[in-house]
C-alpha positions as a printed Julia matrix, in Angstrom:
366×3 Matrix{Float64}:
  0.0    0.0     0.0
  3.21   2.53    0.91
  4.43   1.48   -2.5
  1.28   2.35   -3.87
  0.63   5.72   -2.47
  4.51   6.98   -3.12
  3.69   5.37   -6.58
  0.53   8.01   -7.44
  2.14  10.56   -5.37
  5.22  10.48   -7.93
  2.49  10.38  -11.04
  0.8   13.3    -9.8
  4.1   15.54   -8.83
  5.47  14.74  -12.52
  2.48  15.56  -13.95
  2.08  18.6   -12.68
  6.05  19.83  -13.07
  5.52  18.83  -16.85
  2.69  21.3   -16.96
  4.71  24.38  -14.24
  7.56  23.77  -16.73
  4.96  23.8   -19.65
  6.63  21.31  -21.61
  3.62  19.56  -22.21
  2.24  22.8   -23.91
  5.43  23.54  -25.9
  5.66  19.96  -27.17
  2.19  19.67  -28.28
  2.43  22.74  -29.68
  5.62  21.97  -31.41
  3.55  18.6   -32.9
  0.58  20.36  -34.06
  2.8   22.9   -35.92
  4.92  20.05  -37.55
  2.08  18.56  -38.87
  0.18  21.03  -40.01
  3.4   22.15  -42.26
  3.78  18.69  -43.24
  0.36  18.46  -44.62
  0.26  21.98  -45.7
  3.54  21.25  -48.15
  2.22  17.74  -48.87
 -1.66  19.22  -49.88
 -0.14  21.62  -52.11
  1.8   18.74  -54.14
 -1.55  17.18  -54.59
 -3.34  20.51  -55.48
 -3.15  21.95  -59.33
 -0.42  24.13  -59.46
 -1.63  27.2   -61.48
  0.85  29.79  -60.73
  4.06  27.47  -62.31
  5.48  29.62  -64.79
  5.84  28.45  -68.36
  7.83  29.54  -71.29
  6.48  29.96  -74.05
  7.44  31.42  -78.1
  5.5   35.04  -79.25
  3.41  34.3   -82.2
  3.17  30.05  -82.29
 -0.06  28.07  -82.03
  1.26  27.08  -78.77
  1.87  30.76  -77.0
 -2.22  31.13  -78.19
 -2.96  28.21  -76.41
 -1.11  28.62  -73.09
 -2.01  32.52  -72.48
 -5.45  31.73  -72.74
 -5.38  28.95  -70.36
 -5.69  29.66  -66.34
 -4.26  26.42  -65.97
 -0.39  28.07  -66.18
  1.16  31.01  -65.65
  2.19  31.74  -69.68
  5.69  33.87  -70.03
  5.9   35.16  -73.81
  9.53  35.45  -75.04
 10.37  36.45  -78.71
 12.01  33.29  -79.17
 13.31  29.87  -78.73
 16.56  30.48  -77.66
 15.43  32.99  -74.93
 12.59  30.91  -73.79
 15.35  27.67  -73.33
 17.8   30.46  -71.12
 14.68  31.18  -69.06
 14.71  27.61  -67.98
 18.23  27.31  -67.73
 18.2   30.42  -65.47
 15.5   29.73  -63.06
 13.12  32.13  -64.56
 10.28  29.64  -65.69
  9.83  25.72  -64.8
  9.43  24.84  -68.06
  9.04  26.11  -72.33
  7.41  24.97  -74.82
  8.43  25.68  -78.36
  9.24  24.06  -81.88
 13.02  23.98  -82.17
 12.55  24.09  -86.45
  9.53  24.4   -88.72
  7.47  21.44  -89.05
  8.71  19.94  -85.99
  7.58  18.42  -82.89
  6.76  20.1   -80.12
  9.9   20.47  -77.36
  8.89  21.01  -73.7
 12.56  21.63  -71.97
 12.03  21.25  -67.85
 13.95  22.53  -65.24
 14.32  18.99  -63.51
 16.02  19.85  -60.31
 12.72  21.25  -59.31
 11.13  17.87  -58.45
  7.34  17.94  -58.11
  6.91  21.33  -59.59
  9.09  20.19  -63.1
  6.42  16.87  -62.77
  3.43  19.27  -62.23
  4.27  21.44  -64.97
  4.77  18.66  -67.45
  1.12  17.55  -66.65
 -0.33  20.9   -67.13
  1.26  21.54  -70.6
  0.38  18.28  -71.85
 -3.51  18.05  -70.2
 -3.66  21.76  -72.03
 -2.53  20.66  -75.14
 -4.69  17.8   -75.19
 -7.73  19.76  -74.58
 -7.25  22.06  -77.18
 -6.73  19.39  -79.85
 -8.58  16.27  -79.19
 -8.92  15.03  -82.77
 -5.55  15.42  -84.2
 -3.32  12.54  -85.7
 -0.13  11.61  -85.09
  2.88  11.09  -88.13
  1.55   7.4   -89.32
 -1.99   8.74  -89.18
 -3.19   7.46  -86.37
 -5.81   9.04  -83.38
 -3.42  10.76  -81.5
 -4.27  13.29  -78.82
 -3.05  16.33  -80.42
 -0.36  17.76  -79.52
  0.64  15.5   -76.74
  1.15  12.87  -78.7
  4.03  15.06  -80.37
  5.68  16.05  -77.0
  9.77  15.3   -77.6
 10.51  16.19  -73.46
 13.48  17.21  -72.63
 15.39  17.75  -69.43
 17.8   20.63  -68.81
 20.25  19.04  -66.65
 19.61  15.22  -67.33
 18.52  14.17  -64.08
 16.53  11.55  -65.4
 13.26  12.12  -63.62
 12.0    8.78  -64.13
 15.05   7.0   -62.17
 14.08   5.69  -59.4
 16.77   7.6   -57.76
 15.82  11.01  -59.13
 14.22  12.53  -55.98
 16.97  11.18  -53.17
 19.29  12.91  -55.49
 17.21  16.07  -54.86
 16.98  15.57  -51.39
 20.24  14.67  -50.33
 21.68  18.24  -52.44
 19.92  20.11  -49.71
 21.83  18.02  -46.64
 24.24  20.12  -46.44
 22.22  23.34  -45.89
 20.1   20.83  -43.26
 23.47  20.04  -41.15
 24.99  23.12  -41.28
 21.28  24.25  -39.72
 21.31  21.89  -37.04
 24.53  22.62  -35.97
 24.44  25.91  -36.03
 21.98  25.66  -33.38
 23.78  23.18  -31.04
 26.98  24.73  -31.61
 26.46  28.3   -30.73
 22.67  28.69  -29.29
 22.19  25.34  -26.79
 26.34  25.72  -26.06
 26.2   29.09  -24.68
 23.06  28.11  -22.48
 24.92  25.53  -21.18
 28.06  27.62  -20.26
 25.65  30.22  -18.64
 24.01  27.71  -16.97
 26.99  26.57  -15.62
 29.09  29.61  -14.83
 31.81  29.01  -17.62
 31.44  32.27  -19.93
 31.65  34.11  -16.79
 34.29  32.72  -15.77
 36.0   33.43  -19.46
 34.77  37.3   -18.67
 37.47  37.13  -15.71
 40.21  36.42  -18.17
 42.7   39.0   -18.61
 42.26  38.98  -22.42
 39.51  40.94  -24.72
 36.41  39.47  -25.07
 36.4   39.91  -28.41
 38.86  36.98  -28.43
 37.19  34.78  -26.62
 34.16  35.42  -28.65
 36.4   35.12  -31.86
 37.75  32.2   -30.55
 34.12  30.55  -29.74
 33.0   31.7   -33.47
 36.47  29.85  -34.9
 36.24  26.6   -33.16
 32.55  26.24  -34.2
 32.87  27.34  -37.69
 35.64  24.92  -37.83
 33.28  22.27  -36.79
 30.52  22.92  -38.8
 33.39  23.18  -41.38
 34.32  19.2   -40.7
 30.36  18.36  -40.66
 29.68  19.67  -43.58
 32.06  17.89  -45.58
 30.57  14.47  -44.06
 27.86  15.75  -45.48
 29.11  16.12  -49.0
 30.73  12.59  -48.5
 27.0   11.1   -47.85
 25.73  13.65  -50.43
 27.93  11.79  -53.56
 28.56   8.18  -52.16
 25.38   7.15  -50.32
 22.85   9.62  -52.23
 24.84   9.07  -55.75
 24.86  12.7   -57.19
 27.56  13.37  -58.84
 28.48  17.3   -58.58
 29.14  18.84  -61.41
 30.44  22.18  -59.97
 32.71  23.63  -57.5
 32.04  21.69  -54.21
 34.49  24.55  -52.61
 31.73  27.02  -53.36
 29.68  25.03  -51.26
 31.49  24.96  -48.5
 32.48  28.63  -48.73
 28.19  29.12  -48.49
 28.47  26.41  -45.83
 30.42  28.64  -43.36
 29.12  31.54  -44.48
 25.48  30.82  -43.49
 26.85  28.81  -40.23
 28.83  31.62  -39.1
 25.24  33.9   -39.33
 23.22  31.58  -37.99
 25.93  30.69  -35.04
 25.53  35.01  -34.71
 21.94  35.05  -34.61
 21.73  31.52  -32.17
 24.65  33.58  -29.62
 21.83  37.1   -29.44
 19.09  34.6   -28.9
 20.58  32.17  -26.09
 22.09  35.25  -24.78
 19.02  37.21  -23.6
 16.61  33.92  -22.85
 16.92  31.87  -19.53
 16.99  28.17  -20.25
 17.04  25.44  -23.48
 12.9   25.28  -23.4
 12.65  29.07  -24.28
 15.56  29.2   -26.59
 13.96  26.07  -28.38
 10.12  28.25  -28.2
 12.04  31.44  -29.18
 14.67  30.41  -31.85
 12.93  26.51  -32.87
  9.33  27.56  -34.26
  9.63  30.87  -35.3
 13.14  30.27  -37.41
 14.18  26.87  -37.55
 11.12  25.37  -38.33
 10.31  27.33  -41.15
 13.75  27.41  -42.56
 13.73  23.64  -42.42
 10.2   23.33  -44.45
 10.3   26.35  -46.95
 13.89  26.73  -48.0
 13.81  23.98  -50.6
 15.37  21.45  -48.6
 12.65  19.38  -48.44
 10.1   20.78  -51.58
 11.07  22.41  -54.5
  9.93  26.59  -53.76
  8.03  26.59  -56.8
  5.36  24.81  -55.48
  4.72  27.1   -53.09
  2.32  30.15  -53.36
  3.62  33.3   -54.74
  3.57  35.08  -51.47
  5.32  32.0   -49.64
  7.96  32.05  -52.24
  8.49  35.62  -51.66
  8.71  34.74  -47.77
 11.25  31.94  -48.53
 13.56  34.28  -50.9
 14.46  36.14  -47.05
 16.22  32.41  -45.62
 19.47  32.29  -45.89
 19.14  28.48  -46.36
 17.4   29.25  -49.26
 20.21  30.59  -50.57
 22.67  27.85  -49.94
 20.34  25.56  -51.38
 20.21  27.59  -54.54
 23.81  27.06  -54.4
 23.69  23.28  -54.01
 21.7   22.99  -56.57
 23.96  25.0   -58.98
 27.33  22.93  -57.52
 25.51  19.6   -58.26
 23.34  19.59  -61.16
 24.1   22.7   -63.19
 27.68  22.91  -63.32
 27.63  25.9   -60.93
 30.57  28.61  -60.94
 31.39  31.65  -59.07
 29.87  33.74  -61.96
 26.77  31.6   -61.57
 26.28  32.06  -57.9
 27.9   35.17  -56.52
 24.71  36.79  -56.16
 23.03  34.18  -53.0
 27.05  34.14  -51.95
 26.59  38.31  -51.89
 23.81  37.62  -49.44
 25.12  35.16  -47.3
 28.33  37.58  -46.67
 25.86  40.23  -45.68
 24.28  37.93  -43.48
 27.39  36.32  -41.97
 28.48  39.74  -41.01
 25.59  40.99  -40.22
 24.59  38.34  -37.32
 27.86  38.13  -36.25
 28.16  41.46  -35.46
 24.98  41.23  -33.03
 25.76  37.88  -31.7
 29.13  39.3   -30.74
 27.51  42.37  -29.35
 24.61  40.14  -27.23
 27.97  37.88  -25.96
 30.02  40.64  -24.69
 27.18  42.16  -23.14
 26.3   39.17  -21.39
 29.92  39.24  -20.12
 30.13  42.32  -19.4
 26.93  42.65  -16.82
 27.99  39.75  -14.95
């Protein structure tokens, strides 16, 4: 019966510090947010995807079809060769065009773009089929217009239909997911932990600067995330068999960058909040969440709404993950890519400079 009552009484006690400490609230909160993301990014794979843009040439059969359809998002160019650069640089997911008189019909896709490429594909050809239901193919035959025509083409030879195709896509975006992780870990749940137990005040007794200390902190991690990353390239080419096709020091140079400003931003958080559970409320579902979901990592951006796409442009994973992609599938250079490396140098600096600031403040008040 003592066992019994002790027992309950231990029960009731945890119960209740679960709910004082509200981790209860924070992890059901943190469940209901994950899968509502989840199935928001999974709903919108199954939903038609209106808004993909599509190239198309001024004047053809095609263009007249296309612009008047609400199906896609039509992008007139004056002609082939500009409408095959607009895939090539990002600007639509796919065109459709006739590369000579009298020829078939050419839809080039953007195929690092996963679903959105697949989605895309589907539109054109449920379009074109619409449009001309009675039309015969070259030996005569019911054919379902000019579908039946389609010579598709792939603007970085992925081969969508391996079964491999979308691991390849997923594990170019590993990278940007460790150096996310770790940024955390390294910089925001570290410094909690040294607060916690007395350490970085102890440092602030040293009879150095604090700046090197903090510089110090900032090398030692970057070097880390430095080693991680590059076991993450390792898995990236031997266990998820993508072969890059660019510079993989690029890569890494966007690697640090966006770990050294998301170590700064981690060190201004964890330096103003009490304990792990608010750093993970404060820092985990406002910014790492939503990094992790919409900075094509997981989905391609495309699919996403215009106004979530314009959201997801402001990551800084989304960035490095534009560089991935450019490092393993498009034969990326440093002329190719110094715009998203621009950004991530702002950032880096940026976020360093106020996680350095929050630090030495910290230091300084105790």
């Amino acid at each position: 019966m003592r066992n019994l009552t002790a027992f309950s009484g231990i029960v009731r006690n945890e119960i209740l510090m679960q709910f004082k400490t509200k981790l209860f609230v924070m992890s059901l909160i943190n469940s209901i947010l994950v899968v509502i993301l989840w199935g928001y990014l999974a709903g919108l794979q199954a939903q038609p995807m209106h808004h993909l843009r599509i190239g198309v040439v001024e004047g053809t059969t095609v263009a007249l079809v296309l612009t008047e359809a609400e199906e896609v998002n039509a992008i007139v160019f004056p002609n082939v060769r500009e409408a095959e650069d607009a895939v090539l640089n990002g600007e639509v997911i796919a065109s459709v065009f006739t590369p000579v008189p009298g020829g078939r019909l050419r839809v080039l896709l953007d195929d690092t773009q996963g679903a959105a490429a697949r989605a895309a594909l589907s539109n054109i050809t449920t379009l074109l089929i619409k449009a001309y239901p009675g039309a015969q193919n070259a030996q005569g035959a019911p054919a379902a217009g000019f579908a039946a025509a389609l010579e598709i083409r792939e603007a970085w030879g992925l081969d969508m239909n391996d079964p491999t195709y979308l691991l390849r896509l997923l594990g170019a975006g590993l990278a940007a997911m460790v150096v996310l992780s770790n940024a955390f870990v390294f910089s925001g749940f570290t410094l909690i932990s040294e607060k916690t137990s007395g350490t970085i005040f102890f440092l602030a007794l040293a009879p150095i600067s604090r700046i090197w200390i903090i510089l110090g902190k900032l090398v030692a991690n970057t070097l880390l995330i430095a080693i991680s990353t590059g076991l993450a390239l390792l898995m990236a080419i031997y266990l998820f068999g993508i072969d890059p096709t660019g510079s993989l020091w690029l890569l890494m140079l966007a690697a640090l960058l966006a770990g050294l400003g998301l170590m700064g931003l981690c060190y201004a958080i964890s330096a103003y909040v009490k304990d792990e559970r608010t750093f993970r409320v404060v820092a985990g579902l406002p910014l790492m969440m939503p990094m992790m979901f919409f900075s094509g990592i997981m989905y391609p951006v495309a699919i996403f709404p215009e106004w979530l796409q314009s959201v997801s442009r402001m990551f800084p994973l989304t960035w490095m993950v534009e560089i991935s992609h450019f490092v393993f599938f498009k034969g990326g250079t440093l002329v190719d890519v110094w715009q998203p490396l621009a950004l991530l140098s702002i950032f880096a600096t940026a976020m360093v400079l106020l996680g350095g600031f929050a630090v030495h403040r910290l230091m300084r008040i105790q």
